[in-house]
FINU-323697 format. One record per residue (C-alpha): chain; x, y, z; residue number from 1. Coordinates in steps of 0.2 Angstrom, whole numbers, m for minus. Layout:
residues N
 mol     X     Y     Z seq
   A     X     Y     Z NUM
...
end
This chain:
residues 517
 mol     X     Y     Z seq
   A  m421  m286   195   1
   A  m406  m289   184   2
   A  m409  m288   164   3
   A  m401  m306   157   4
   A  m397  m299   141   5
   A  m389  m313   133   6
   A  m376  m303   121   7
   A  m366  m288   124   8
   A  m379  m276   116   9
   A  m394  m268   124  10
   A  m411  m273   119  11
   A  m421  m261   107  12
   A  m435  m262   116  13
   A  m426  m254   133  14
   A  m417  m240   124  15
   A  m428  m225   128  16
   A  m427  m234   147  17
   A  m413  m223   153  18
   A  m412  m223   174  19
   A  m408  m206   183  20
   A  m390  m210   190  21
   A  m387  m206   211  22
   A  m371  m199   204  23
   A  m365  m196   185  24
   A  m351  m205   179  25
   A  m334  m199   182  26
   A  m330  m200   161  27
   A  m339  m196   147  28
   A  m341  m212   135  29
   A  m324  m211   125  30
   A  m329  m209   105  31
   A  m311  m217   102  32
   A  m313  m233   110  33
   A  m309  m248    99  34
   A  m311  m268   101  35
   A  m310  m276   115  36
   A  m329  m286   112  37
   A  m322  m302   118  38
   A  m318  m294   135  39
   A  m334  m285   134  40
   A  m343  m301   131  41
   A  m333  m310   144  42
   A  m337  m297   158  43
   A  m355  m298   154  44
   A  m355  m317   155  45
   A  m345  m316   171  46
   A  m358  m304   179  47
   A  m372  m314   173  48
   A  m365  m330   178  49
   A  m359  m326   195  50
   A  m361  m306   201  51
   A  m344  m300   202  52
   A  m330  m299   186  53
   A  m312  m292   186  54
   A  m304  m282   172  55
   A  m288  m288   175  56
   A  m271  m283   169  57
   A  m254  m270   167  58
   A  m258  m251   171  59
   A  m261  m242   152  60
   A  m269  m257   144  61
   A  m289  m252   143  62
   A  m298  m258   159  63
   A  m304  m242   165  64
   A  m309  m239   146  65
   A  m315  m255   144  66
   A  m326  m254   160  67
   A  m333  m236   154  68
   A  m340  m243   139  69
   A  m346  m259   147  70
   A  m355  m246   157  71
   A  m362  m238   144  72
   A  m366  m252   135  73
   A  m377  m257   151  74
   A  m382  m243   160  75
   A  m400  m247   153  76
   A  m401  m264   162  77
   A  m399  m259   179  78
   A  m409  m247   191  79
   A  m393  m238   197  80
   A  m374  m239   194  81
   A  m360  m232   204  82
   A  m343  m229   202  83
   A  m331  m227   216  84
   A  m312  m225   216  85
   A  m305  m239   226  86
   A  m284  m238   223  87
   A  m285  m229   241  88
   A  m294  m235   257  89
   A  m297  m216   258  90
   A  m304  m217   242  91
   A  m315  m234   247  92
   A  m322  m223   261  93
   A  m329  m207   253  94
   A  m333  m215   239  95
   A  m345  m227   250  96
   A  m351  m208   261  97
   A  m355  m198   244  98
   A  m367  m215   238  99
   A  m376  m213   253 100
   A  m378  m195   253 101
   A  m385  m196   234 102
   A  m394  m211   237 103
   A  m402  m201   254 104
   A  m400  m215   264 105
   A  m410  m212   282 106
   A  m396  m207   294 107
   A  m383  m203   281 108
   A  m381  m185   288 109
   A  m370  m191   304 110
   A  m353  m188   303 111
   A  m348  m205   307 112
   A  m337  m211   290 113
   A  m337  m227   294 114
   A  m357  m229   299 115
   A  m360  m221   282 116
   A  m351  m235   275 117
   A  m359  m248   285 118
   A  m376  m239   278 119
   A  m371  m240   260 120
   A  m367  m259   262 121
   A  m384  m262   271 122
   A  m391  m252   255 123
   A  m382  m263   242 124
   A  m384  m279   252 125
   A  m405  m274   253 126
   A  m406  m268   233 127
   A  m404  m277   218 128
   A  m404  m273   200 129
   A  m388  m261   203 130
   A  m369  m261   194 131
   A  m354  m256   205 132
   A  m338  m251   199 133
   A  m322  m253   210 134
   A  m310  m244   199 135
   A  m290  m246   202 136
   A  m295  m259   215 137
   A  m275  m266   216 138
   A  m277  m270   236 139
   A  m289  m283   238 140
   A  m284  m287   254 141
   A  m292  m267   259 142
   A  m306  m272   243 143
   A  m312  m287   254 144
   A  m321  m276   270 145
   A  m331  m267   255 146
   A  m340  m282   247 147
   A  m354  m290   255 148
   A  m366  m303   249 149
   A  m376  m293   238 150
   A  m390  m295   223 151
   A  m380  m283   212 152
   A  m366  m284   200 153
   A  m348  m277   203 154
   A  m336  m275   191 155
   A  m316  m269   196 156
   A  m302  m265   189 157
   A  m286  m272   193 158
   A  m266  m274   190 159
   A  m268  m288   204 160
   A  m265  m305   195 161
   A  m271  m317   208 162
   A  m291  m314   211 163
   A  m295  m330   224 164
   A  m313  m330   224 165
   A  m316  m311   223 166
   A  m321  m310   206 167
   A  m320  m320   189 168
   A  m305  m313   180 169
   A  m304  m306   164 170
   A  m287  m303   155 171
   A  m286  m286   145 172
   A  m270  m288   134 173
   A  m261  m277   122 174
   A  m269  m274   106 175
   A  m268  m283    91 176
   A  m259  m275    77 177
   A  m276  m270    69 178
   A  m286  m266    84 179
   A  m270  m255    90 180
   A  m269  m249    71 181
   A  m288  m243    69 182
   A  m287  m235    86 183
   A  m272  m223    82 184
   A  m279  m218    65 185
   A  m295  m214    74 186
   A  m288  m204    90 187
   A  m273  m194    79 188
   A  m290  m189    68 189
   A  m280  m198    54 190
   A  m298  m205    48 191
   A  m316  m201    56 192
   A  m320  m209    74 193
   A  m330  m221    67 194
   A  m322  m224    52 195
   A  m316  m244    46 196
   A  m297  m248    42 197
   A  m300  m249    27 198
   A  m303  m230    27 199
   A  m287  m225    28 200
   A  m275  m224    13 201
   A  m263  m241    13 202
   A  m246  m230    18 203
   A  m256  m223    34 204
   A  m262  m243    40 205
   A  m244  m246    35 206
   A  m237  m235    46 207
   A  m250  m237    61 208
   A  m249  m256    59 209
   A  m228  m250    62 210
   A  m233  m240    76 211
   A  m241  m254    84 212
   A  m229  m263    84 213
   A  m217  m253    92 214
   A  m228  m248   106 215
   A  m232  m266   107 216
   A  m250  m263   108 217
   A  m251  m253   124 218
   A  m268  m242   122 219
   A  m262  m228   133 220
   A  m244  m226   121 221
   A  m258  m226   106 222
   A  m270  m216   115 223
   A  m256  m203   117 224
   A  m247  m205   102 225
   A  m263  m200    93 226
   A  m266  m184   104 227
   A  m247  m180   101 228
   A  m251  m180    81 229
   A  m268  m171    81 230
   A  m264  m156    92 231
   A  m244  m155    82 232
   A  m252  m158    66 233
   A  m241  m173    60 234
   A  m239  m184    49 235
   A  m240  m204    56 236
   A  m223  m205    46 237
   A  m216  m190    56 238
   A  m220  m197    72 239
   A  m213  m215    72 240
   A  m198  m204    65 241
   A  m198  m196    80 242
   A  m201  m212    91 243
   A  m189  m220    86 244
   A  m177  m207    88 245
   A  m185  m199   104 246
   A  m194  m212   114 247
   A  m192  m209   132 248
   A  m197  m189   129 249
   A  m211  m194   119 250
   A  m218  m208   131 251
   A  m219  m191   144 252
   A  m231  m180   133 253
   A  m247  m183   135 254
   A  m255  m167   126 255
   A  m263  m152   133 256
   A  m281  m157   126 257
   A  m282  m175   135 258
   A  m275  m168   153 259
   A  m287  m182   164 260
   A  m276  m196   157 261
   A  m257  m198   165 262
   A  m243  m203   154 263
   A  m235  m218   150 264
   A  m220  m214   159 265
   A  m230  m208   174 266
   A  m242  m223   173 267
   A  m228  m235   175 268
   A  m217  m225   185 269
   A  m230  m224   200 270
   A  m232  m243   198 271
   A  m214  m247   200 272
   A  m216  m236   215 273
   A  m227  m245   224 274
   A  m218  m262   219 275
   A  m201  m252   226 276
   A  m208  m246   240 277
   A  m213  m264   246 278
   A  m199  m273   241 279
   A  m182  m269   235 280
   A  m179  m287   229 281
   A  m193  m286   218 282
   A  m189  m268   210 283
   A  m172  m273   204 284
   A  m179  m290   196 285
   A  m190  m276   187 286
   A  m176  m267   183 287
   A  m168  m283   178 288
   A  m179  m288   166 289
   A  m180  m271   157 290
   A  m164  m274   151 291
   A  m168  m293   141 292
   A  m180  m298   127 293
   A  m196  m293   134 294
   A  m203  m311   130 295
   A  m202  m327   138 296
   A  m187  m324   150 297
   A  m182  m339   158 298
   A  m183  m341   178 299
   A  m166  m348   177 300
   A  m158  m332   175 301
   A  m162  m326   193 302
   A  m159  m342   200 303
   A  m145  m349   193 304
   A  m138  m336   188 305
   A  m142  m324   205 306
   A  m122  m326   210 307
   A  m120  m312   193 308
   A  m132  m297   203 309
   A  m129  m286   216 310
   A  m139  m288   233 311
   A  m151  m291   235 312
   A  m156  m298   219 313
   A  m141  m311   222 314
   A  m151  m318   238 315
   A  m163  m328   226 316
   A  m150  m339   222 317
   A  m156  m345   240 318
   A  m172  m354   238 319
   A  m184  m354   225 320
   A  m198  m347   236 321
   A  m186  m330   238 322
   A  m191  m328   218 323
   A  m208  m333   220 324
   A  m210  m321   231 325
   A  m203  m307   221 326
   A  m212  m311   208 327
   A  m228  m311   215 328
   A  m225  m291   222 329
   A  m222  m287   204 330
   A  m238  m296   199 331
   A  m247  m288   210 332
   A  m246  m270   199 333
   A  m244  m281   182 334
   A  m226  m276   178 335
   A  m220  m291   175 336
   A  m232  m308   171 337
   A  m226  m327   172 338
   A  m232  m341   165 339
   A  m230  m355   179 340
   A  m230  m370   165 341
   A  m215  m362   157 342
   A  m207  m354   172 343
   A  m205  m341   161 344
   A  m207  m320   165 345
   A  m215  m308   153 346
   A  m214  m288   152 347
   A  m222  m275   141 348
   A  m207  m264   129 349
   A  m213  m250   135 350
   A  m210  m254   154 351
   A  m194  m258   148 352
   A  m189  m242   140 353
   A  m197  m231   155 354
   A  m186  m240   168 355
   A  m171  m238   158 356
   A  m174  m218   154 357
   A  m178  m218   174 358
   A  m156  m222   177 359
   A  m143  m210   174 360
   A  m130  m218   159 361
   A  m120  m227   175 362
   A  m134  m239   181 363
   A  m139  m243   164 364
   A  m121  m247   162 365
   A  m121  m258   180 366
   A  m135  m267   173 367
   A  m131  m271   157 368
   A  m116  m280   164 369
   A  m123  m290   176 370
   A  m134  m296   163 371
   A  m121  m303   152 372
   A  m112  m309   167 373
   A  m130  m319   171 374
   A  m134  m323   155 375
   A  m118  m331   152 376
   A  m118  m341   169 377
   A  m136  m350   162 378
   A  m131  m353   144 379
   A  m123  m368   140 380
   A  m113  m377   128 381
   A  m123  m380   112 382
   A  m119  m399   114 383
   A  m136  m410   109 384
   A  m142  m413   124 385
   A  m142  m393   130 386
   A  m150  m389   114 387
   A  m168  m386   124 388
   A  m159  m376   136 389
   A  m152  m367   122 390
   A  m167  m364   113 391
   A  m174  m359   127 392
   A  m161  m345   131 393
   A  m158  m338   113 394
   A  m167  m325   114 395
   A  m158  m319   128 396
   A  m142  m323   121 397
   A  m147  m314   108 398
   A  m153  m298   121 399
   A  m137  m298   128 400
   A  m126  m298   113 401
   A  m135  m281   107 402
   A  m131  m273   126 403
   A  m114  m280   124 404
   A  m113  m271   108 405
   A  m121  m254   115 406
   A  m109  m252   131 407
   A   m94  m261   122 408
   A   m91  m272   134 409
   A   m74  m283   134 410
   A   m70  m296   145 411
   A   m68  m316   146 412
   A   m84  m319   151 413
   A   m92  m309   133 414
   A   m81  m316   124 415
   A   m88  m334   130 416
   A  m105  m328   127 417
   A  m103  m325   110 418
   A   m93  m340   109 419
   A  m108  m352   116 420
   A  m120  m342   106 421
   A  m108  m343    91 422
   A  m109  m361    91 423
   A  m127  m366    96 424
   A  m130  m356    78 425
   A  m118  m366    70 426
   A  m125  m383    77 427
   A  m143  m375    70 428
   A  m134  m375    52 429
   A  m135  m353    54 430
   A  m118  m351    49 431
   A  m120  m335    43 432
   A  m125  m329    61 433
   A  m115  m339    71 434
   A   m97  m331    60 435
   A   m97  m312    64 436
   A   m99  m320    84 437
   A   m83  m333    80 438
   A   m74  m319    74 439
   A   m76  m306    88 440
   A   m75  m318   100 441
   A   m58  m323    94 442
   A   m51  m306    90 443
   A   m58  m303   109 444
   A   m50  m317   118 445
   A   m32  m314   107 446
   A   m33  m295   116 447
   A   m36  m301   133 448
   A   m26  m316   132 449
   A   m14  m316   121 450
   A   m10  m325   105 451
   A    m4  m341   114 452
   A   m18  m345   126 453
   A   m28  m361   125 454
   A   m45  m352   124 455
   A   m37  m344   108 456
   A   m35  m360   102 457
   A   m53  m366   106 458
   A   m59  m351    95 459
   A   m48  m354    82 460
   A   m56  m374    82 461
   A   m73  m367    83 462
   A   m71  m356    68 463
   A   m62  m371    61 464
   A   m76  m383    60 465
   A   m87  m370    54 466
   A   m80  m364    38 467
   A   m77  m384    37 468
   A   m97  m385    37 469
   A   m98  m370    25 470
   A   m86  m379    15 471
   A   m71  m368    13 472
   A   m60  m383    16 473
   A   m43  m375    14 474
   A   m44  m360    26 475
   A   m53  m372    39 476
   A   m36  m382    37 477
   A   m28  m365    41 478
   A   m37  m361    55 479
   A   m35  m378    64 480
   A   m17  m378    62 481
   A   m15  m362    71 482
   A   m22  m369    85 483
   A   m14  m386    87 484
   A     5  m379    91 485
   A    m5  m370   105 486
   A   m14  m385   112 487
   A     1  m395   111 488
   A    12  m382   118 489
   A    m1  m379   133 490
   A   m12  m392   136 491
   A     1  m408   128 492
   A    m1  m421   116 493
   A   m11  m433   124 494
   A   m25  m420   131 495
   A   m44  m426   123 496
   A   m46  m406   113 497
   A   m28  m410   108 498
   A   m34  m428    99 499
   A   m49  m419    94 500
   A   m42  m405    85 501
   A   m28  m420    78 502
   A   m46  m430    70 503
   A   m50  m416    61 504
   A   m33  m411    54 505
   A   m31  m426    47 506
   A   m52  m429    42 507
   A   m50  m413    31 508
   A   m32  m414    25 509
   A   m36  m431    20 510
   A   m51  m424    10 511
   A   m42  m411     2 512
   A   m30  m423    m5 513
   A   m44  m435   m11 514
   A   m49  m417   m23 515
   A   m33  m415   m28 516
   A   m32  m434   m35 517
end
């Protein structure tokens, strides 16, 4: 029967109790694994509770690692435990044939795949006190055939999001920054493999906490980044140098001495595969997203602003379940994760920067537009009442004004971006943000429009009323008298920015004149 161990550790009194396994493991214990005990303690209340967990979550975050040392935590409680590869129904299959062969089940020899199968489920269903491993198990709908009632435990791996009723989920997330720091210092042999932070001198946790951070916690970046510095001899300064500088080659090496693990960029690149391979609409809303803040991107963008892409990423400006759908296909290899309460999309840096080094300079370029072009369409005018909309879009205003910057783009629809954003900082009280955008935006519209165009005017009343609020009276009288020949002369006397601009002429002139008294 099952040990009901009620914490993560294994019982003194069962140490020496160590089964002979039907088959080894396919990986030795890894000596650099770090954290993770709240998912280890989650697992093991999952398995305890109801039979079957899921190590859930993007492809380079830990499940397989965290399974591994779940299993070697364990291995004492149970009579047998298996591991089968399960991202292939091939996989499914001989994994299920070899079980039986090791386990000698009678009339395993026929040749029969599939009988074998049916034989090992028999075995499983008839047995208990067993832990199964489904590792890579992404198709559930093939997982399903496999799993029958049983008196064992199974335990997957997955990028799938959406579980049903196969198994109780449990999330592995990026690291923390001192999880993710500790694990680098270990793995680059910076400090001993079981060595504490506090270990390492302060510059190195400086700089690992650093690289953390700019890997975003992904475990296989750190895994690899610390492989990189042992077998090059490095220092932890020389390689952020290097990673910020040469990113996309970096995220390829994975080191000669650690050849069972794939790369970041092939890790993320068969994902997108698959996800590509299924739907086209879905890959582009990857490729999409590589190209804004990685964090809370609003749902809007792709609705709303759909008209802004190419097709066919412009068709879920259709219906709402086109973009449900979508999504879902990504989340079905973790690529991209939503939160339904915030209709909001979320995608790992890393993901970002792999897709992006995947395009020649002319589809970044392609993308990047359409971004600004869609971005643009969803943000509003910073009047009080779109203030949640704006807050809600900043960080993507903000995304895009960085792309607009890198490709220099020019056009009537930038410079309204920087315009809007311009002024939601000014109605925030961040002048000092909000006046470099003013000013390009006017020196941008005065290029493509002339010197005479309303919109000119518009920006010269914007920046107007904003060295008003930072309180350079006079040259905010300047600026608002440039414009109001050109409102008059284009939009007439009586038009309501015309009587606008009119109030505040006469608001501020009437207040220089009361300092002058």
């Amino acid at each position: 029967m099952l040990a009901s161990s009620e914490s993560t550790g294994t019982p003194p009194e069962r140490l020496a109790q160590v089964p002979e396994p039907a088959q080894p493991l396919p990986y030795p214990r890894n000596p650099f694994f770090t954290g993770r005990e709240d998912q280890l303690e989650a697992i093991h209340t999952a398995l305890t509770s109801r039979g079957r967990a899921a190590l859930s979550g993007l492809g380079g975050i830990g499940k397989t690692q965290t399974a591994l040392e779940y299993v070697y935590r364990h291995q004492r409680e149970y009579e047998q435990v298996f591991w089968v590869r399960a991202e292939q129904e091939t996989e499914l299959i001989s994994g299920y044939v070899a079980l039986a062969k090791a386990l000698e089940i009678p009339g395993h020899q026929q040749e029969d795949q599939q009988a074998n199968v049916a034989l090992m489920k028999q075995w499983l269903a008839a047995h208990d006190g067993w832990l199964l491993v489904l590792d890579n198990a992404d198709d559930l709908r093939q997982l399903r055939p496999y799993l029958s009632t049983t008196n064992g435990h199974i335990l997957l791996t997955t990028r799938a999001q959406a579980l049903g009723d196969l198994a109780e989920k449990v999330e592995v997330t990026r690291m923390d920054a001192d999880e993710g720091a500790l694990l680098l210092l270990r793995r680059g042999q910076v400090i001993a493999d079981d060595a504490a932070m506090a270990d390492a001198s302060d510059p190195d946790q400086a700089l690992a906490h650093a690289l953390t951070t700019e890997m975003d916690g992904l475990p296989l970046a750190l895994d690899q980044a610390g492989a990189y510095i042992e077998e090059q001899v490095l220092s932890l300064n020389e390689y952020l140098e290097l990673f910020r500088t040469e990113k996309a080659e970096l995220l390829q090496e994975r080191g000669q001495l650690d050849p069972d693990h794939p790369s970041v960029t092939v890790t993320f690149t068969l994902a997108f595969e698959k996800v590509a391979a299924t739907s086209a609409t879905s890959a582009d809303l990857v490729r999409a997203c590589a190209f804004l803040a990685p964090d809370a991107i609003p749902e809007e963008i792709f609705r709303e602003g759909a008209t802004a892409f190419g097709e066919p990423l412009n068709t879920l400006a259709e219906s709402k379940l086109a973009l449900t759908k979508a999504i879902a296909e990504v989340a079905r290899f973790s690529l991209i994760s939503r939160n339904p309460q915030a209709k909001t999309l979320t995608i790992h840096r890393l993901v970002q920067e792999v897709l992006r080094a995947a395009m020649d300079d002319n589809s970044q370029r392609q993308w990047a537009e359409q971004i600004v072009n869609a971005v643009t369409e969803v943000f509003p005018n910073a009047e009080f009442e779109n203030w949640v909309q704006c807050d809600r879009l900043i960080a993507q205003a903000q995304a895009t004004i960085h792309l607009i910057a890198d490709y220099g783009f020019s056009s009537e629809t930038v410079a309204l971006l920087l315009n809007r954003t311009a002024y939601y900082y000014d109605s925030q009280g961040r002048y000092g943000e909000a006046e470099p955008l003013y000013l390009e935006a006017l020196a941008m519209r005065k290029h493509l429009l002339g010197e005479a165009h309303p919109t000119v005017a518009s920006s010269l009343f914007d920046f107007g009323t904003l060295r008003y609020n930072q309180g350079h009276y006079s040259e905010a009288l300047a600026l608002l008298m440039q414009a109001q020949p050109i409102y008059l002369a284009t939009l007439g006397p009586n038009h309501p920015n015309t009587r606008a601009l009119q109030s505040w002429i006469d608001g501020i002139q009437a207040a220089l004149d009361s300092q002058a008294e």
